[in-house]
C-alpha positions in Angstrom: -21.2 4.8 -28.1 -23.6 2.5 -26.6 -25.2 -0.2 -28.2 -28.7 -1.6 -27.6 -27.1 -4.2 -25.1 -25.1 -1.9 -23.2 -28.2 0.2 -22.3 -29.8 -3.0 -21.3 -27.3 -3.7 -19.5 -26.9 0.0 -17.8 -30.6 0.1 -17.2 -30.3 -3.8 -14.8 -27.6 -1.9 -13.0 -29.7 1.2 -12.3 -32.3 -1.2 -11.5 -30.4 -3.6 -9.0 -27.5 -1.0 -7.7 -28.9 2.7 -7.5 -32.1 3.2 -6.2 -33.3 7.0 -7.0 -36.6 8.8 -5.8 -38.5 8.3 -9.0 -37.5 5.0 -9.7 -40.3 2.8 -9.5 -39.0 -0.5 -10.7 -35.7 -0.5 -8.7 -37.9 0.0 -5.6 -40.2 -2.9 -6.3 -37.0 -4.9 -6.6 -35.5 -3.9 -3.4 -38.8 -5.1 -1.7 -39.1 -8.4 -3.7 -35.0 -9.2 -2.5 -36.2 -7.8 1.1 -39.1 -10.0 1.0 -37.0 -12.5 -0.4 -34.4 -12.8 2.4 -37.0 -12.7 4.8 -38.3 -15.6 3.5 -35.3 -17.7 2.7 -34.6 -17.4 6.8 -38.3 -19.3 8.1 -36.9 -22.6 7.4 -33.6 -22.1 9.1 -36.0 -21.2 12.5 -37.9 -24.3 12.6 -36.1 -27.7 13.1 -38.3 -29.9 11.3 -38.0 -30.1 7.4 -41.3 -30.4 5.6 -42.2 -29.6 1.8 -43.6 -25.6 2.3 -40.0 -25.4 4.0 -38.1 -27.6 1.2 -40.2 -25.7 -1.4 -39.6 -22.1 0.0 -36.0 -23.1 0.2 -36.0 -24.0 -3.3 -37.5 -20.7 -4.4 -35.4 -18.8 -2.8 -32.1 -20.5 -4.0 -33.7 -19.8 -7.5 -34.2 -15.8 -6.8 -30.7 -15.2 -5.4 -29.2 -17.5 -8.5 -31.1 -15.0 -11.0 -30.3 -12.0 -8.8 -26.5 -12.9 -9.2 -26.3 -13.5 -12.6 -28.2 -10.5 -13.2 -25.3 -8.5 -11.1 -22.7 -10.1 -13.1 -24.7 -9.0 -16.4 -24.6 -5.3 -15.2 -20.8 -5.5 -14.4 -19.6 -5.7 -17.5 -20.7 -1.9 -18.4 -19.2 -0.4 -15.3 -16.3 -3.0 -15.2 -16.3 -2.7 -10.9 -18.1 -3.8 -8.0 
């Protein structure tokens, strides 16, 4: 059966993957990755580089680095993609 790992693991990829009606906390992450795309593209519309830019960039990088691990966390109970 499962252990506690595995349902950690089941409940990132229901979090992250499926997003049902009554799922509150997979909604709030689809907004935070929406919000975070969104903002990863504002400094690739200016052509100056200043700090907010350099700093949002940063940010950014560090989200889609945590949301990818966490994808590769939640693969290993469902073994696909």
């Amino acid at each position: 059966m499962f252990n506690k790992d595995d349902v950690m693991k089941k409940r990132i990829y229901e979090i992250i993957e499926v997003s049902k009606e009554d799922d509150t906390t997979s909604h709030i992450y689809d907004l935070v990755m929406m919000f975070t795309i969104f903002m990863s593209i504002i400094p690739l519309a200016f052509k100056q580089e200043t700090k907010l830019f350099t700093t949002l960039d940063l940010i950014t990088v560090i989200i889609f680095i945590i949301d990818y691990f966490l994808h590769k966390i939640s693969i290993f109970i469902y073994g696909n993609y």
